[in-house]
C-alpha positions as CSV (number, residue, x, y, z in Angstrom):
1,X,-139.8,13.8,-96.9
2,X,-138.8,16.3,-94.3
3,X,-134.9,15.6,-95.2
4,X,-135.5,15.8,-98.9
5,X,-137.5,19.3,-98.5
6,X,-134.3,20.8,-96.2
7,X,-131.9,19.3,-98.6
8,X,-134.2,21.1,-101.8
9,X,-133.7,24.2,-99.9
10,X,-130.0,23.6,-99.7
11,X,-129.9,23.2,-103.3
12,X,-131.6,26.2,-104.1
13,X,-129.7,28.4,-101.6
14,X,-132.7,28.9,-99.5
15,X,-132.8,29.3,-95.4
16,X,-135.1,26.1,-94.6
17,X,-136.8,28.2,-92.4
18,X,-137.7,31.1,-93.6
19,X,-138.6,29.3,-96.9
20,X,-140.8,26.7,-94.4
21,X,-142.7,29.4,-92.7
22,X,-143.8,31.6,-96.2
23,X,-144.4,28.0,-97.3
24,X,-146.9,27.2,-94.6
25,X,-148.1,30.6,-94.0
26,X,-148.9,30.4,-98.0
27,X,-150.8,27.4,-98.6
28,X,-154.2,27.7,-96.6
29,X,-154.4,31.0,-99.0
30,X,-153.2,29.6,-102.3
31,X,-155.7,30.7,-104.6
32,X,-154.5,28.9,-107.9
33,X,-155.7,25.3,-107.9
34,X,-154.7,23.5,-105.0
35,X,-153.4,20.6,-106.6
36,X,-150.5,23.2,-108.6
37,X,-148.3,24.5,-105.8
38,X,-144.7,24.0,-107.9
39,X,-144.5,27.5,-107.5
40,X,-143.9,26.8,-103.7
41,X,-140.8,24.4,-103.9
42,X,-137.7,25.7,-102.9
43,X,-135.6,26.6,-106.0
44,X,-138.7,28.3,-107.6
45,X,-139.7,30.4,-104.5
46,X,-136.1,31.7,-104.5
47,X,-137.0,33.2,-108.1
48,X,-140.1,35.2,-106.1
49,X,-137.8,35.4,-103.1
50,X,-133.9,36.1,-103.6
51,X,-134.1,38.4,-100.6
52,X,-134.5,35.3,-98.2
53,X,-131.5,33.2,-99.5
54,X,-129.0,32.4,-97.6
């Protein structure tokens, strides 16, 4: 799971880290419903993020 996360982030231009932290910092605070986080995966947090890619 790990791998395909880090590859997702390579995909979408994304610093694995950087996107990992916001990630995790992010989803104790998620206010939507819990069960929609496809706003968190890599290629769509670069769209709410391009100042993070690599």
């Amino acid at each position: 799971m790990v791998y395909s996360l880090i590859a997702s982030c390579k995909s979408a231009e994304v610093d694995p880290r950087i996107w990992l932290e916001d990630v995790l910092s992010k989803i104790p605070y998620n206010e939507r419903d819990k069960k929609d986080m496809t706003e968190l995966l890599p290629r769509n947090w670069a769209k709410s993020n391009q100042t993070c890619s690599e």
